[in-house]
N, C-alpha and C positions, 0 to 999 in steps of 0.2 A: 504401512508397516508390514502387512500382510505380504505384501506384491515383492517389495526388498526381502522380506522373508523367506519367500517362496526363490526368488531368483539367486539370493546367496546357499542356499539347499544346495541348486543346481550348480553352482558355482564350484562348490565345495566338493561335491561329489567328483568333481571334472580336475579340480586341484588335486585328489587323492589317486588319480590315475596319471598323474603326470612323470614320467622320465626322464634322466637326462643322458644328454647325447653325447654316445659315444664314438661319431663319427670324428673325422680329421676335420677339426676346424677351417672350413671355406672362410677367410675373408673377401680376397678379391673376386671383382665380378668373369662372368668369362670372358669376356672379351678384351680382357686388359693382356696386354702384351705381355708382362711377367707370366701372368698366369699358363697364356696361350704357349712361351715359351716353355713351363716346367712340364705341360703336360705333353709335348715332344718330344720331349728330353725322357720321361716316361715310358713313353713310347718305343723309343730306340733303346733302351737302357733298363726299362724294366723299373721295379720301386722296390725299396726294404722297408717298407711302417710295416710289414707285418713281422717281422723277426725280432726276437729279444733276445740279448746277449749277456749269459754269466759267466764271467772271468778271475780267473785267480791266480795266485803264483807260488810252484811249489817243485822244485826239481828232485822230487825226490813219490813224484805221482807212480812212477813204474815199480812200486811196493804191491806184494800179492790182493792183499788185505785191504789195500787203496785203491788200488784201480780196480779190484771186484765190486766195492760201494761204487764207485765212482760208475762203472758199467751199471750197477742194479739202478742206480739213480738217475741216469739216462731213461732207460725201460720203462722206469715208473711213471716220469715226466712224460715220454713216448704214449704210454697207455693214456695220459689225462684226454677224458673228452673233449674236445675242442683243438687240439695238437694235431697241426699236420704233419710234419718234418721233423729231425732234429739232428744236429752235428754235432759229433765230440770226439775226443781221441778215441774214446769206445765206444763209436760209435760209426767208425770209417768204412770206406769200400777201396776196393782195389780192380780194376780190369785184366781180365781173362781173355784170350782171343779164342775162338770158341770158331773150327775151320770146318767139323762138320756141318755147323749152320752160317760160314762164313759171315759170323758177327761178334762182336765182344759182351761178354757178358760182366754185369756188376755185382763182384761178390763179398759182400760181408765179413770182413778180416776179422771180427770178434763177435760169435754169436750162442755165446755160452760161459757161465763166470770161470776162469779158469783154474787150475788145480794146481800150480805149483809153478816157483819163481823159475826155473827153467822154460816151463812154458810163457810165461808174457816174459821173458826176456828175447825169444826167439820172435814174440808176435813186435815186440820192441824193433826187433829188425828189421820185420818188413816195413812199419810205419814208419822209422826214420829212413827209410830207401825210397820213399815216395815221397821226392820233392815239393811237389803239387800243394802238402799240407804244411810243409813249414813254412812259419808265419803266419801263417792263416790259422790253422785248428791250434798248430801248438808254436814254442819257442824254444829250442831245445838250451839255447844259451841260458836265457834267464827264466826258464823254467814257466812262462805265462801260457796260458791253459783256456781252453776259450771252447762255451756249447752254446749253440747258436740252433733257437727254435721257431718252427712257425707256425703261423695258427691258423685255419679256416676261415673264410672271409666274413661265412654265416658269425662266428661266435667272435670273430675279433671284433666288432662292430653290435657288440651286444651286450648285456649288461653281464653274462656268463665270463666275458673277459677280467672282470675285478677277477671272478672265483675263480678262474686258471689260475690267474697272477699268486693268489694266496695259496695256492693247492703249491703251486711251484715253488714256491718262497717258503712255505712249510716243510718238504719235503731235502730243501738245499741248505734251509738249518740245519736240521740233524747233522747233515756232512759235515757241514762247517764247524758244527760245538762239536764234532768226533773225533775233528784231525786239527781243531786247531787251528783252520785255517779264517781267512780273511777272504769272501766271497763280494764281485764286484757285479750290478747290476746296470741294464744300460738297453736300448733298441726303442723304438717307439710305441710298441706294446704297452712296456714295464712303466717309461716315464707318462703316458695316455693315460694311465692307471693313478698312478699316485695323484695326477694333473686333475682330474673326475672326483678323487677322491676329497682335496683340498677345496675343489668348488662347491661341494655338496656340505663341507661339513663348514667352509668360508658365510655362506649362504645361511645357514645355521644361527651364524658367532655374528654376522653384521645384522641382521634383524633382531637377534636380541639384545645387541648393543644399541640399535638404535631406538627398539623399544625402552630400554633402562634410561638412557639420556634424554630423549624424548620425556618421561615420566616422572623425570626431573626437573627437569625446567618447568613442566606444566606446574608442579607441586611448589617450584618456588613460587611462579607468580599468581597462583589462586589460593594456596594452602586450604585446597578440598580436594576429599578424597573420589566424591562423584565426578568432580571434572576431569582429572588427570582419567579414572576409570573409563568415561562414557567413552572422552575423547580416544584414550586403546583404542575399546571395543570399533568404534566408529570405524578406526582408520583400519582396522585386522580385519573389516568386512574389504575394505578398498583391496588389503593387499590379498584373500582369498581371491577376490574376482582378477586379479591379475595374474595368479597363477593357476585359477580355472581359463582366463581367454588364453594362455600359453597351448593346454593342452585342446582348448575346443579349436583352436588354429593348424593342430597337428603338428605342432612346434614341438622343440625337446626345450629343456635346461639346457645354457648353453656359458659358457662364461663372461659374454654379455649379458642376458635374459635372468640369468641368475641374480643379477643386480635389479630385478625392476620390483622386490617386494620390500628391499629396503629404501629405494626410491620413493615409493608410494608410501611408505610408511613418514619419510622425511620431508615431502611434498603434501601428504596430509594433515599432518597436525599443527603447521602453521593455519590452514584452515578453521578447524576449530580453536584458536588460539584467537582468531580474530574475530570471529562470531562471538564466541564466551565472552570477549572482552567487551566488546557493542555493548553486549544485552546486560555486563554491569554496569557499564558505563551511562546506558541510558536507564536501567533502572532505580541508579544511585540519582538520578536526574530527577527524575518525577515516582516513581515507585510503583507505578503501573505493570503489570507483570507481561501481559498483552502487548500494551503498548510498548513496551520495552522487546519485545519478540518480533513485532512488525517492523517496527524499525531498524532492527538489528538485520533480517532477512534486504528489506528496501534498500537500506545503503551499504552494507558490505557482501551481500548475494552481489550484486554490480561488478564491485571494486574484484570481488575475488574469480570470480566469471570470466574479468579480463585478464588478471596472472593465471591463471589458470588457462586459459584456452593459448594465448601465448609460448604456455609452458609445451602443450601440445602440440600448437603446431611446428616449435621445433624440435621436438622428438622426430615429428612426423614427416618431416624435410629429411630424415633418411631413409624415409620408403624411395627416393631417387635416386639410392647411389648404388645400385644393383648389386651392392654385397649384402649374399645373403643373412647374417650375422648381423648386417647393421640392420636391414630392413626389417627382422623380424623383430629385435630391439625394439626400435624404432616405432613399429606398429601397436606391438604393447604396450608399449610406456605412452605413448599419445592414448590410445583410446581409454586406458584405466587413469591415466589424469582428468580426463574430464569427468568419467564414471566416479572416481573418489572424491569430484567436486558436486555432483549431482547426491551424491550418497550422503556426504558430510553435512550441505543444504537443506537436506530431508529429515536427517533423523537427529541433527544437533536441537534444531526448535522444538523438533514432538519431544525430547527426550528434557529440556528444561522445562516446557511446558508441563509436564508432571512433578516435576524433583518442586521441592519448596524454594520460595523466593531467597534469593541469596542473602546471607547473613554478612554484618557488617566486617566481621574478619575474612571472611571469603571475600569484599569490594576493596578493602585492606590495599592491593596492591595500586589501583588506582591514583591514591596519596601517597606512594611510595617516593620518597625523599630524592633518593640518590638516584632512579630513573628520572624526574622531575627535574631535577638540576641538570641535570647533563642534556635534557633535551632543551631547557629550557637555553642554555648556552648554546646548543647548534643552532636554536632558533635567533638568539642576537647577532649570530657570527655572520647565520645567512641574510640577515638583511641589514646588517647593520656595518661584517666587512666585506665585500661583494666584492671592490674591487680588488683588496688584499690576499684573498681566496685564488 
């Protein structure tokens, strides 16, 4: 008890430091032809995951009062740490050929809020005489409006990315609840963001569902509140150490990996479900409390050793598919299945071994009617219609 004790300490510490990853999901390996091919195509062509795009439609943006927010809300977004770039109609440049230094210089068409509809109607001039932006920044037909930002490699790839995203998203309400308008989101930044933010809080909602269900079912078939309890506890130790070997591996959260504490959770309590059951079963036999615990460990330690390592090794058969995503999966979930089978083993027996012998409504389910008949029927069918089956 001490030694589990001591190891889920560490365990837990190493689960509180754990992250998740806000890299671009790697599935395939690299050597797979797709892959080899995108990152060519990269190559020649360059990549946009780091650009986020907010778009909207309004033909009637070249108001003094509108397109001054609209410029100050550029600058703001501009200023946010983590922001490298950003594009927007107030936000353009224009070339200058520049013959004393026989080069073109890029100058800044709007770099002051302007002072009167006179003036951005003249600045209106030169941006509609520069082909190059329409369609791309603006649509002069149907009025679509489009700021296109990007971010440093450091902070897009870092947990600071949520806080851009919301800094930015705060800042582009205001606009929106000021004019009225209907603001559209979009680039691989913004959807990486929401995508992060759904796994973490997804991660959340199926552990505690499948603690609740879980905690139900035990309660029907033992109606004790120590069983349904220890069993929790037992298997929240299993799922700590799964999300302590994530981080001692150097792993993130990933949206596979985020799945392996509800796993372990779902994969353990059939464990204790089969033990608890032995040890009424053979208690209700002879009343022996001991003896009822030795034999419980003797013939279902066995039985559950082999679903269990089974279970394992195929988790563990995608440590060979060279995607990194699968293999770290893969690695987790294998060794914390056997770890929650080793745990479950240990501290189910010490922990009845204390509690008081089971009471006759607690063995209750044992003679339960309506499980009893219906097994009792698959037992006739299988030996009795074999060949009808």
């Amino acid at each position: 008890m001490v030694v589990l004790g001591l190891i889920s300490l560490f365990m837990g510490y190493q689960a509180s430091q754990i992250q998740l990853s806000y890299d671009f999901a790697k599935v395939l390996p690299d050597d797979d032809p797709v892959y080899i091919e995108y990152e060519n195509f990269k190559k020649m062509f360059g990549e946009d995951g780091n650009v986020m795009v907010i778009g909207f439609q309004d033909k009637n943006l070249f108001e003094l009062n509108k397109f001054n927010d609209w410029y100050t809300l550029s600058n703001d977004i501009k200023n946010i740490q983590g922001v490298k770039e950003l594009m927007s109609i107030a936000k353009l440049y224009t070339i200058r050929r520049n013959d004393s230094l026989s080069k073109f210089d890029f100058i800044q068409i709007v770099n002051h809020p302007l002072r009167s509809q006179q003036e951005l109607d003249s600045i209106k001039t030169v941006i509609t005489s520069l082909p190059f932006y329409e369609g791309l920044v603006y649509n002069k037909n149907t009025g679509a409006n489009l700021m296109a930002i990007t971010f440093t490699k450091k902070d897009l790839n870092s947990k600071h990315r949520i806080e851009m995203v919301h800094q930015i998203k705060a800042l582009t309400d205001v606009f929106e609840k000021k004019y009225n308008l209907k603001l559209h989101y979009s680039g691989m930044p913004y959807i990486r963001t929401a995508f992060m933010e759904k796994i973490s809080g997804e991660m959340g909602l199926f552990l505690g569902l499948a603690v609740l269900v879980m905690s139900f079912i035990l309660w029907v078939f033992f109606r004790s509140f120590s069983a349904v309890f220890f069993s929790i506890i037992v298997v929240a130790i299993g799922v700590v150490w799964s999300l302590g070997t994530i981080h001692l591996f150097g792993y993130r959260i990933t949206v596979l990996s985020g799945l392996v504490a509800p796993l372990i959770m779902v994969i353990g309590i059939p464990n204790c479900v089969f033990l608890i059951n032995k040890y009424h079963s053979e208690f209700s036999a002879h009343g022996n409390k001991m003896k009822a615990l030795t034999r419980m460990i003797k013939t279902i330690g066995v039985s559950l050793f082999l679903a269990n390592i089974t279970t394992a090794i195929g988790f563990g058969v995608l440590y060979f598919t060279n995607s990194i995503m699968l293999v770290e999966f893969g690695v987790v979930a294998a060794i914390n299945v056997m770890a929650t089978y080793a745990i479950t083993l240990i501290l189910i027996p010490i922990i009845l071994s204390f509690l008081p012998v089971p009471s006759v409504k607690q063995t209750k389910h044992l003679e339960g009617k309506r499980i009893n008949k219906i097994l009792t029927s698959i037992d006739y069918l299988v030996l009795n219609k074999r060949s009808t089956i």
